[in-house]
N, C-alpha and C positions, 0 to 999 in steps of 0.2 A: 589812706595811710594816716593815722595819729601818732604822735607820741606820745610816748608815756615816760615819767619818771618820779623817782623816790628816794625819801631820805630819812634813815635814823639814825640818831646818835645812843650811842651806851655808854653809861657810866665818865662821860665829859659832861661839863655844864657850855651847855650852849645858849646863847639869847636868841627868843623867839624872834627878834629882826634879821639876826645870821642866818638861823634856819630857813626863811622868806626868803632871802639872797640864795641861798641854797637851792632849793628849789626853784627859784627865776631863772637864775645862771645856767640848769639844768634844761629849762627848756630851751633858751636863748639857745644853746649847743644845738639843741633840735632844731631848732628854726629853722634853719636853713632849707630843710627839707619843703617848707613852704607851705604858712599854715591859717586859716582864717580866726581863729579865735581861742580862749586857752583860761585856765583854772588852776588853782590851787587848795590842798585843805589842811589846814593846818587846827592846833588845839587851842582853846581859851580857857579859861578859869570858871565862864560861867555852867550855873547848874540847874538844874531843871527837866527830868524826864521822867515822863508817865510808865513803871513798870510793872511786871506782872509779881506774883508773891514769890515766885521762884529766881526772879532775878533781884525783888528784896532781900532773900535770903544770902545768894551769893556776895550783897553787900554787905552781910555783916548785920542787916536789921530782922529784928522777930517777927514772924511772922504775924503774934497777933494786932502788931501795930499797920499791919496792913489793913484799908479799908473794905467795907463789903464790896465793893465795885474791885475789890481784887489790881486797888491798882495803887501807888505808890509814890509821891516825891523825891527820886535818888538824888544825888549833887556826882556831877563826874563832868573832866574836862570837854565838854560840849565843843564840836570842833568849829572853825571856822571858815567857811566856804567861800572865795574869791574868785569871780568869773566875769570874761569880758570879753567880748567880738571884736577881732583886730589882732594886730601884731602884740607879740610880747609887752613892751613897752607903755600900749593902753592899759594891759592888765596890773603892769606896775604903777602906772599912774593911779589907776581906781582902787588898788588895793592901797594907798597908803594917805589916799582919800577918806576910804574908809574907817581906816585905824583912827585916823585923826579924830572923826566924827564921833564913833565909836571908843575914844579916849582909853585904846588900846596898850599896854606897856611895852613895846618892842625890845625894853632892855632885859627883861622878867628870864630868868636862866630856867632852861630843864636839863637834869642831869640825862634824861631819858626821853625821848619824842621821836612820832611817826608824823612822817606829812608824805602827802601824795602830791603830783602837778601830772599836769595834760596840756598838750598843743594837741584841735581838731583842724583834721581837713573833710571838709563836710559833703555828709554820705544823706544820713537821714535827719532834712531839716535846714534850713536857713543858717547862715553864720549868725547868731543869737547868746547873748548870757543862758536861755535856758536850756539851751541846746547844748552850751559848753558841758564840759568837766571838769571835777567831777558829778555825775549823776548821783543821787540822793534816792534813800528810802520812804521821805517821807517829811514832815516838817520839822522832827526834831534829829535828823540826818543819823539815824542808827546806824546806818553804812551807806558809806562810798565807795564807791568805783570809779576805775578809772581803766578806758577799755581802748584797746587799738583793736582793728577788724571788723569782722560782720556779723552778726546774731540772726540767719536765715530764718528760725523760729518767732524770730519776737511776737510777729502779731498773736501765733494762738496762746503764748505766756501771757502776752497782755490783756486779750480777753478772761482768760483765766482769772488774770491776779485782781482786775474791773470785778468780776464776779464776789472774787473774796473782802471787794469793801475799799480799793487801791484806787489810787484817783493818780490820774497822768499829768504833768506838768508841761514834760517837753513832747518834741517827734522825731527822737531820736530811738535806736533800736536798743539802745545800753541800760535805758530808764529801767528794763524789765528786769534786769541783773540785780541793785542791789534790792528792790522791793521782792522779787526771790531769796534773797537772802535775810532777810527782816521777815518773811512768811515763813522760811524754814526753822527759822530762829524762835518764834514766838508761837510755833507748832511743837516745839521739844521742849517751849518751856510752860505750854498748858495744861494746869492739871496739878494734882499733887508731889507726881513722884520726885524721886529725891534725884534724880539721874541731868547732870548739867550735859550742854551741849558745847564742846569746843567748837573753835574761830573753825583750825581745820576740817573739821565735821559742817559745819554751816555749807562754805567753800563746795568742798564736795560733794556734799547733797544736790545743790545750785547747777555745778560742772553736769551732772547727769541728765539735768532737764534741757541745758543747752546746745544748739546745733548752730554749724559754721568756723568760722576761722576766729578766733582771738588772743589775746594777751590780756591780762585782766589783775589791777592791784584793788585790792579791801582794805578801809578801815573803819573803824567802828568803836564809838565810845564802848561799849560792850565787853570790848578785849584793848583795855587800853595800853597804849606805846606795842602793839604787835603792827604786823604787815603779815598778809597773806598775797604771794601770786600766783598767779596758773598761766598757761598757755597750750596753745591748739592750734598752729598754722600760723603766729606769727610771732615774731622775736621776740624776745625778751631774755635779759642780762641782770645776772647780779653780780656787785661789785662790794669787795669784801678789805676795809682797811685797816689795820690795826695803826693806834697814833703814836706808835714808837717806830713804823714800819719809812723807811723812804719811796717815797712815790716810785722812786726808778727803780729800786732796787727787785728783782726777781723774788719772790717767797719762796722760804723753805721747806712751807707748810705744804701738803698736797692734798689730802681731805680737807673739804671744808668743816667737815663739824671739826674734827681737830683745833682749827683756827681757831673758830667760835664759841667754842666752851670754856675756854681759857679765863673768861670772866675781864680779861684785860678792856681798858679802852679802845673803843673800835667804831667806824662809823660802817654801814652797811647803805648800799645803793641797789634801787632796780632800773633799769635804762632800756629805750625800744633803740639804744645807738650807742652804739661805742665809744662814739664824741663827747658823750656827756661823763663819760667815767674816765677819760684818761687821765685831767686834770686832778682828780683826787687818788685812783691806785690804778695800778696795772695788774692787780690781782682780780681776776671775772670767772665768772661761768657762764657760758652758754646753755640755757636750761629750756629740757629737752620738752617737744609734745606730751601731755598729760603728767606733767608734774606738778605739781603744786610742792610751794617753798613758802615754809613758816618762818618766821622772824620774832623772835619772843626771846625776852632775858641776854639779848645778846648771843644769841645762838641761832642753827639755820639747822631747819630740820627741814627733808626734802622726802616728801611721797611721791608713789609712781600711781596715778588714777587708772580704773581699768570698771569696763559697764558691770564687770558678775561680782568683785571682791569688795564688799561691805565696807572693809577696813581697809582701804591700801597700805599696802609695805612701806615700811621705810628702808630708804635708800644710800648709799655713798656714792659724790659724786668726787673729783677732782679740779682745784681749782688749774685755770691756763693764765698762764700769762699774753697781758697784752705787746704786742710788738705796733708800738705806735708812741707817737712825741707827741706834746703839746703845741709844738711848731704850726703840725700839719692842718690843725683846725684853723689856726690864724690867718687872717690873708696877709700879715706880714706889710709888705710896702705899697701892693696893689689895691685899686679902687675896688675891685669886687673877686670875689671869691670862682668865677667863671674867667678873669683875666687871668687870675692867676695858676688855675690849672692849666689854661692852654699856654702858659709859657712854658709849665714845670714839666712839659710831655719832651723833652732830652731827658730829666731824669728819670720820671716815671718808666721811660721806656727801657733805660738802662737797669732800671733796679729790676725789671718784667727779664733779663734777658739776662741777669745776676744771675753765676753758679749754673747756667743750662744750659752755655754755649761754649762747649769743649775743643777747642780745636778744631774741625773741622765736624766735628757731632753735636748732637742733641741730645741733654738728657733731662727728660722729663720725670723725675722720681714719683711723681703722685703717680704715673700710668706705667712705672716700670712691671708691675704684675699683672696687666691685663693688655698688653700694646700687642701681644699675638693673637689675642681675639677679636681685638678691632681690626687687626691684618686681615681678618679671616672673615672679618663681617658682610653679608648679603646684601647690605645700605648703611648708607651711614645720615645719620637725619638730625640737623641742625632745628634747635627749638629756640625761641625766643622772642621777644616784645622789641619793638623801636628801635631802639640804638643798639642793643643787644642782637636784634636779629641782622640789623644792618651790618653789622662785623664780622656777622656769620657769612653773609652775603658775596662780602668782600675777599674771605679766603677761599668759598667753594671754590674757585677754578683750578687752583693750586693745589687742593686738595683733590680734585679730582684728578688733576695731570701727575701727582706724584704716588696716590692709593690704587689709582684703575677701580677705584670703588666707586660705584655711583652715588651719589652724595645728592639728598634732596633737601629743598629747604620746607619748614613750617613757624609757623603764626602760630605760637602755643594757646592763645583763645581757640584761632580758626582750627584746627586739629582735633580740640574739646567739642567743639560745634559737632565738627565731623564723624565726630569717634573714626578718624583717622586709623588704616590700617599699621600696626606696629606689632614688631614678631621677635620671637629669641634670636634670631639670627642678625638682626639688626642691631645697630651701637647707637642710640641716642646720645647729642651732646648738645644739653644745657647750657645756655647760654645768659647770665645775668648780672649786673656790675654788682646789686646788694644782694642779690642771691634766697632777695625774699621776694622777690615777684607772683602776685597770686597765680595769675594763670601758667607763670612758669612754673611753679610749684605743679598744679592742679596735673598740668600734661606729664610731669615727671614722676607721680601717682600713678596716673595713665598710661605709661611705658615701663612701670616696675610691676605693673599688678600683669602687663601682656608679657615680662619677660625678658625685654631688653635689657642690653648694657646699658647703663647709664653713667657718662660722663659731665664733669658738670665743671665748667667757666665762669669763675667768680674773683668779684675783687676783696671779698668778704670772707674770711678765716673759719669763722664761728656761725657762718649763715645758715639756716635750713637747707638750700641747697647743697652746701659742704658737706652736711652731716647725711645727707640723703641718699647721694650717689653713690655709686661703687667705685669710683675713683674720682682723680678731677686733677685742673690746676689750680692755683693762684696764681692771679694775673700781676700781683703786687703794683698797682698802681700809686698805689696811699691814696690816705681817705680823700674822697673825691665831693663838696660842699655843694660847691653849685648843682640845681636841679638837672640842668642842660649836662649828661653828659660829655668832658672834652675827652680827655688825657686816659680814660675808661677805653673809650671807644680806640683808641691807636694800640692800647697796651692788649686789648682783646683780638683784635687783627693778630697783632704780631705775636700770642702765644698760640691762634690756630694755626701760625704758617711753620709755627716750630712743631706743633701737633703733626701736620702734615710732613714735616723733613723726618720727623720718628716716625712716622708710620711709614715712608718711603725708605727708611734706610737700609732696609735688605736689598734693594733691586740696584744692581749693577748697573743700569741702563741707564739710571740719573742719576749715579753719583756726583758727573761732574754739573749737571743744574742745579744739585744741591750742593756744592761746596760755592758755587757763585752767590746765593740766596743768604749762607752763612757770610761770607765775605761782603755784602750788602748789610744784613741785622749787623755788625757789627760796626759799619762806618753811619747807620741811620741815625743817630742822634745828634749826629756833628750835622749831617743834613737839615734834623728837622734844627736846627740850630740856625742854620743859614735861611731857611723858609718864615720862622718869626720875624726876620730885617722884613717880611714884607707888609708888618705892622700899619704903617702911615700911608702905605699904599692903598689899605683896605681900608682903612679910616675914609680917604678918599672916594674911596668907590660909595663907602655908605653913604657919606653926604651926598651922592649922586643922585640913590637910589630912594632916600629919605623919603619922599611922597608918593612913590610907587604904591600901589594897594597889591598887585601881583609879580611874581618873580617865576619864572621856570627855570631848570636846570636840567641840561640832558648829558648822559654821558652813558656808556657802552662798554661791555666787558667787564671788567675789572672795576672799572669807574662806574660803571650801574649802582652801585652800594655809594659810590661817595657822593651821585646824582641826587637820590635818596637820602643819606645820610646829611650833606647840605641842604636841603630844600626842606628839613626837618630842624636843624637850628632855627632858621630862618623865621620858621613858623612858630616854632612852641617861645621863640625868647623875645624875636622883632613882632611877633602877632602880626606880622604880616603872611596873604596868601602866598604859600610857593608848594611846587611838584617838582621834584624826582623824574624823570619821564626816562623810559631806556630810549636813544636813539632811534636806535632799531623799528621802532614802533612810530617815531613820528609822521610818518606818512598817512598813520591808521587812524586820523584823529586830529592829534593834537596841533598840527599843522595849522588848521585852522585858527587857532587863536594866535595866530604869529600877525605883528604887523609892527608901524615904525615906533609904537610908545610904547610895547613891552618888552621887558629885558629878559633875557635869553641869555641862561650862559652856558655855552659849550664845553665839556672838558675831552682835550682833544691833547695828550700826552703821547708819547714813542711809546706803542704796544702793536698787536697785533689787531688794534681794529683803527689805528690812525688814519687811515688811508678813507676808512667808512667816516669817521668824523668830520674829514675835507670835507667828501659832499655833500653832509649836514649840514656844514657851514654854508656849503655852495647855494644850495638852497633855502636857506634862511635868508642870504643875503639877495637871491631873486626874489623874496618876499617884503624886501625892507625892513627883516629883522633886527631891531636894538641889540646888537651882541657881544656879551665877555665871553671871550676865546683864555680857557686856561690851558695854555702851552706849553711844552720842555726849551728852556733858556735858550735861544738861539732860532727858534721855530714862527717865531708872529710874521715873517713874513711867508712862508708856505700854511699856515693854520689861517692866516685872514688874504689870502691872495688874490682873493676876487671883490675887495672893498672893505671900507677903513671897519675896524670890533676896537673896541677897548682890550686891553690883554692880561692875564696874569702868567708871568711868568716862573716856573718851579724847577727844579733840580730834576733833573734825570736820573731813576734810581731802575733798577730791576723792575718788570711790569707787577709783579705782585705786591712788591713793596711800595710803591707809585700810589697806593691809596691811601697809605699811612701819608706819605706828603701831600698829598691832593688834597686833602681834606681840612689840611690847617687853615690854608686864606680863607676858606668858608666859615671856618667856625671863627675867625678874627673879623670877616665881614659882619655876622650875623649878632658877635658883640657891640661894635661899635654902631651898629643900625641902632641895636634897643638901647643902646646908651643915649645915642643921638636922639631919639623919638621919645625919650624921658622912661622910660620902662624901667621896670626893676628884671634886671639881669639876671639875678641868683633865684627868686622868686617869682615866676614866671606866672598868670591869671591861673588857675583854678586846676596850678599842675602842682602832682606835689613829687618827691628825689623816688619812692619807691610804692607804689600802688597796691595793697595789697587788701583793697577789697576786688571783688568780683561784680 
């Protein structure tokens, strides 16, 4: 997963140093997603490029001033390429390093300018300057790119392009992009004929030869102050502002060309995240697979790519408004951006639970036209990655107790592996907080091409997954920063277990389980309200646990997903080992690593496998188990009765809901570990907020 983003101004003068802050500020938004190194390209004054007679031409010079070697001295603002391994920060620092040295103007205005910027999280190649972005065509940078995704092809392109005389700098899979583009480009302009090649045309020519998933911005002294971007399989956003416009205000406009021909001042953004655009407009588009979006003159012209049509069409799209503050990106009073989600999971979960819980009903409007097919469905098959599939996890039993549907889980890699049987009669439901998950995408390909319903769980509006499925909800959590899913994972529980009361609401049989479950969602957020006091308690436990190198966690039923779903904070934030383990199972195994130095925490809650948990405990502690017993308030001494556990005590809520609380001390433990152990909380080693290579 990289980001990408971009910035032009029309017809304002802007100083080349605001434009630099423009694009920083832009990644810094990104950052968060957690990234090893990062680029910018912006334009300078100097001149100097070797071109062919035809692109003298296009400059305005006669041909016969061209030399026999058919090549030429143009002057055009030659861009300047900024790249640096490490956080944002380093790359500000070396960029203004450079200026200095480079005795750069920072104040020098353009009425008109494109730059690009990139944060990598690294796929192909070392965290490195040559491996950053933007990648280059060449030494005198005829085009840049800037790419989120994967390039499955690169290696026979880059044999290829080796052939044609191209020489490789980095080892990265993007390098083969724009030096494709610079081949296509100086293949149309070989030769006599009088016939010029547009930016658009380059672009697409490029788009034909490449295979895999991307997001991809160009720019190029060639087609100066334009942007071109495309995309195939992973996000990408344009953000459209006119400078008379108020940031909050809604637009009137609905086509974007309409906006954009208008000739008014206007700045225009590309973003791989929402976070980066809300601070300048709320007017976006989410732009679809196989478009490409020109940017020239202050206008946005937007074609549909397709492998047999020469000339793609052009298209009309409609801008959306975003539903999102400037607040939400902030961490506002808390130390880090994961502290503060897991406090804000009262509101989050309230806002998840806004306008859908009617009195004693549920209404789900995104499934109001397909909720009697999934009545009627032959399985129902939960897909998803980590924290996403753990949520799935956590509603199956609920959903099976109130559908009579049999309800299976899958690992949307493991499924791909599988080729997994999937049928029209089955309901797939997608599960993903950004809704751009490779492999969740990949299986949800794979379950539209067999036929299924596909339902799809996102916290993400304008995600691919949104736009993919046949129905879905939003889980409305608000944008969620930190990599470590918190306040995602509560608000996903609690929209499948409203998924499951709609899909149960015809049957007479559980009406009143299901009016008990709505009178539980409704009092949850005063709970998880009272469950955050147990802050400095978990603080304590971390400092306990501080030098531990391993940690288990078993829990059963219900709590299987929160066993898992804890022993997975733990690991991806505190970098320390921990497992998930189902109860159930420890006798088959895991038993054996029990002894008096490792910690062991039980979650042992009022459900219907409490009774199994006692003699988990009973047994650990014939073993001289280290034990935390999470218990229902009033419980530690029938949950540790046979010898002293440490204890966490929680609220007693309804068993299905019991994992939405169970699971906060874990993720408050598993902060204040990596806090404690000096870790970076929000950007965890070598993970990044949404994965979307393969």
């Amino acid at each position: 997963m990289c980001g990408i983003f971009a910035y032009l101004n029309y017809n304002v003068a802007r100083e080349r140093g605001y434009i630099a802050e423009v694009l920083f500020n832009g990644l810094r938004r990104l950052e968060y997603r957690g990234y090893d190194s990062a680029g910018i390209a912006i334009d300078s004054n100097r001149s100097g490029f070797v071109g062919t007679s035809k692109t003298a031409e296009s400059a305005g010079i006669d041909r016969n001033e061209v030399s026999k070697s058919n090549s030429i001295s143009i002057p055009y603002n030659h861009p300047l390429v900024f790249r640096q391994e490490g956080k944002i920060d380093s790359l500000v620092g070396s960029f203004y390093e450079e200026v200095e040295s480079l005795n750069l103007n920072l104040e020098e205005q353009y009425s008109i300018h494109a730059g690009i910027a990139h944060t990598r999280w690294a796929t192909h190649g070392v965290p490195s300057p040559k491996n950053s972005h933007p990648q280059s065509s060449g030494v005198e940078d005829e085009f840049l790119v800037v790419h989120n995704g994967i390039i499955t092809n690169y290696e026979v392109l880059k044999e290829t392009l080796i052939r044609q005389g191209f020489t490789f700098e980095s080892d990265t899979d993007t390098e083969v992009i724009p030096k494709l583009a610079k081949f296509v480009f100086d293949k149309a302009h070989d030769g006599d004929g009088d016939q010029t090649v547009t930016f658009s045309q380059v672009v697409i020519e490029v788009m034909r030869q490449l295979e895999g998933a991307y997001a991809l911005i160009f720019k190029s002294p060639h087609y100066p102050n334009e942007l071109i971007a495309c995309k195939r399989g992973s996000i990408l956003l344009l953000g459209v502002k006119e400078l008379t416009e108020d940031v909050t205000t809604r637009s009137l406009f609905h086509d974007v060309k309409t906006l954009t021909r208008n000739g008014k001042p206007k700045e225009l953004f590309f973003s791989s995240d929402l976070c980066a655009l809300v601070e300048h407009t709320k007017n976006y588009l989410a732009i679809e697979d196989n478009e490409v979006v020109h940017l020239k003159d202050g206008c946005v012209s937007i074609f549909k790519f397709d492998y047999v049509t020469e000339k793609p069409a052009s298209i009309q799209r409609a801008l959306s408004f975003l539903e999102m503050e400037v607040e939400q990106i902030k961490k506002g009073n808390y130390d880090h951006f994961m502290q503060k989600e897991i406090h804000e999971q009262p509101q989050s979960l309230t806002t998840t639970m806004r306008g859908r819980l009617k009195g004693k009903s549920v209404i789900l409007g995104g499934l109001k036209d397909d909720i009697k097919t999934i009545r009627h469905s032959r399985r129902i098959i939960f897909i998803g990655c980590g924290t996403s599939y753990n949520a799935a996890l956590a509603a199956r039993p609920f959903l099976e107790e109130l559908s009579g549907i049999p309800v299976t889980m899958e690992i949307a890699s493991d499924l791909l592996d599988r080729q997994g049987p999937v049928y029209r009669e089955d309901t797939a439901v997608f599960v993903s907080q950004s809704g751009e998950t490779a492999d969740t995408l990949l299986a949800l390909d794979y379950a539209l091409e067999n036929g299924a319903l596909c339902v799809g769980i996102t916290n993400t509006v304008s995600s691919t997954l949104a736009r993919k499925t046949h129905c879905g909800v939003h889980i409305n959590a608000g944008c969620e920063i930190g990599v470590a899913s918190t306040k995602a994972y509560t608000s996903q529980i609690v929209v499948m277990i409203m998924l499951a009361l709609d899909i149960g609401d015809d049957k007479v049989s559980t009406k009143q389980r299901r009016e008990t479950i709505i009178d539980g969602l409704y009092n949850l957020p005063n709970i998880v309200r009272e469950v955050l006091k147990l802050d400095t308690a978990m603080k304590d436990l971390a400092e306990s646990l501080m030098d531990e190198k391993s940690l288990l966690v078993f829990g059963r039923g219900y709590n299987y997903a929160t066993a898992l779903e804890g022993a997975l904070k733990v690991k991806e934030v505190a970098l320390t080992h921990s497992e998930g383990l189902l109860a159930g199972e420890m006798k088959h195994g895991p038993l054996a690593l029990v002894d008096e130095t490792l910690p062991v925490i039980v979650i042992a809650t009022r459900d219907g496998c409490f009774s199994k948990q006692q003699s988990v405990i009973q047994q650990l502690h014939a073993r001289k188990g280290r034990l935390i017993v999470m218990c229902s308030q009033g419980d530690v001494s029938l949950a540790c009765s046979t010898g002293f556990c440490r204890s966490i005590e929680v609220p007693q809520v309804e068993d299905c809901l019991q994992t939405v609380i169970n699971i906060i001390p874990l993720q408050l433990l598993s902060y204040h570990l990596t806090v404690l152990r000096g870790y970076d909380v929000d950007q965890p080693r070598n993970l990044a907020k949404s994965v979307t290579t393969q």
